[in-house]
Wavefront OBJ file of the C-alpha trace (Angstrom):
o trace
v 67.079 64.907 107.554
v 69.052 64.612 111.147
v 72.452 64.708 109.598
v 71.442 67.718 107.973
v 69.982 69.507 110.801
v 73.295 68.129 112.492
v 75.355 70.003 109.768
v 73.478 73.136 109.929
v 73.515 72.767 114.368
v 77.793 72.789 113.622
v 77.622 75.024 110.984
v 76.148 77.699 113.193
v 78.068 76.881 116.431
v 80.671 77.333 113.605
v 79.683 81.086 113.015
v 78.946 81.936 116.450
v 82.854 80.672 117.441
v 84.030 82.814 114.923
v 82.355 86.101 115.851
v 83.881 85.292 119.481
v 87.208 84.878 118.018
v 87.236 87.556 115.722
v 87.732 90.430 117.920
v 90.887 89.259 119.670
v 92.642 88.343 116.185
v 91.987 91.987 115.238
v 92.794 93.091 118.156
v 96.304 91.616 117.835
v 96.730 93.058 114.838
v 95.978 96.825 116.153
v 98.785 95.747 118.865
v 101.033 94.292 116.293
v 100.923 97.742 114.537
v 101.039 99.702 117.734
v 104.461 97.870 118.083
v 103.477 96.076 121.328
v 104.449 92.534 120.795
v 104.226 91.078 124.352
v 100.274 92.318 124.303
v 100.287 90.600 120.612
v 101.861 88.099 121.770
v 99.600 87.281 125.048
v 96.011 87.931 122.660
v 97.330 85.488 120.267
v 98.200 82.598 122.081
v 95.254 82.648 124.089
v 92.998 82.978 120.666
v 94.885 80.121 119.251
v 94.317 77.863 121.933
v 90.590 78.512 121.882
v 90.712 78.681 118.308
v 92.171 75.284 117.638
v 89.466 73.730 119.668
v 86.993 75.247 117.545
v 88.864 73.851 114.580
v 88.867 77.226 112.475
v 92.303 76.631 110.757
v 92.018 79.880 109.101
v 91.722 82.328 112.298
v 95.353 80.206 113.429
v 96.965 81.226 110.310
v 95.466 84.819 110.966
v 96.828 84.705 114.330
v 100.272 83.020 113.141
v 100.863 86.028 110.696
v 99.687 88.932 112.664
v 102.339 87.465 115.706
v 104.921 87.300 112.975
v 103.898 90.979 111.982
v 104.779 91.790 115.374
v 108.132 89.982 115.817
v 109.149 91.979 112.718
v 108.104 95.255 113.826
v 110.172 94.605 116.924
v 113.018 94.012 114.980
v 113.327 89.842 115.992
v 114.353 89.466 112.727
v 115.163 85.922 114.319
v 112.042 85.112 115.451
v 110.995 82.624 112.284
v 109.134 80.232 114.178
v 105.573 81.844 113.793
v 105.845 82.505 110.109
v 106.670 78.717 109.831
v 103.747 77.744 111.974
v 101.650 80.099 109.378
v 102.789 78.664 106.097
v 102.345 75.442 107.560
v 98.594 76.238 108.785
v 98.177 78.134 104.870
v 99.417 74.481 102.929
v 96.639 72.322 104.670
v 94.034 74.319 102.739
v 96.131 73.527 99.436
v 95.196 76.839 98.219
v 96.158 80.626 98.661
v 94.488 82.503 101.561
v 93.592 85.931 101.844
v 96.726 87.722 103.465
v 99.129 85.245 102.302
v 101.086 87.375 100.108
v 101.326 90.094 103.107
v 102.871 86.920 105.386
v 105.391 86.564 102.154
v 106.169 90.347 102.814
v 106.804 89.312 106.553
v 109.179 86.323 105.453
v 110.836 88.536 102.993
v 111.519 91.416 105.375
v 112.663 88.950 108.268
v 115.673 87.599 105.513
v 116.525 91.120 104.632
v 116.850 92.201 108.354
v 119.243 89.022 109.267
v 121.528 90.190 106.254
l 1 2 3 4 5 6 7 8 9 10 11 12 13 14 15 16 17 18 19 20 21 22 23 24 25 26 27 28 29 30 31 32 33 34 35 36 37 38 39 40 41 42 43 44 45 46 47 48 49 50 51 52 53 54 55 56 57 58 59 60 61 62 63 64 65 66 67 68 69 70 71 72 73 74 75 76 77 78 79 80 81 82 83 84 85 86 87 88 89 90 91 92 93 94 95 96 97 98 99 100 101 102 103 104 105 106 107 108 109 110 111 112 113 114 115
């Protein structure tokens, strides 16, 4: 019964992380739209280093893609590093993630842009 009450205790610290977290991966996203990749730039690494202690693989990848959406809408069609750093986050699940194919978009437009 204590390992279960143990799972449940990390399950909800779990949940609460993430609803911390959240709000500054979308928020990079609205500045990855906006254009503004230093402020996408800033939000993300400070969410990733918080969210790698919390261990929630899938906010990284999140945070990965929307800082590669940036790089591309600033035109640093050189700038591959992220998007590497995401597809590498998206193959430890070993399956397809929700916004994977829009990261694929990313990659695609990055190899069009260098010619």
């Amino acid at each position: 019964m204590r390992d279960r009450d143990e799972q449940d205790c990390r399950g909800q610290q779990r949940c609460v992380q993430r609803q911390l977290f959240l709000p500054r991966v979308c928020l990079s996203l609205v500045h990855a739209a906006a254009g503004n990749l230093a402020c996408t730039t800033e939000i993300t690494r400070q969410a990733i280093e918080a969210i790698e202690q919390s261990g929630d693989r899938t906010l990284v990848f999140h945070c990965y893609a929307f800082r590669s959406y940036a790089e591309v809408c600033a035109g640093q069609f050189d700038a591959a590093e992220n998007m590497a750093k995401c597809k590498a986050v998206a193959q430890e699940f070993g399956r397809r993630l929700w916004h994977a194919d829009v990261v694929a978009s990313y990659i695609a437009e990055v190899v069009i842009g260098k010619g």
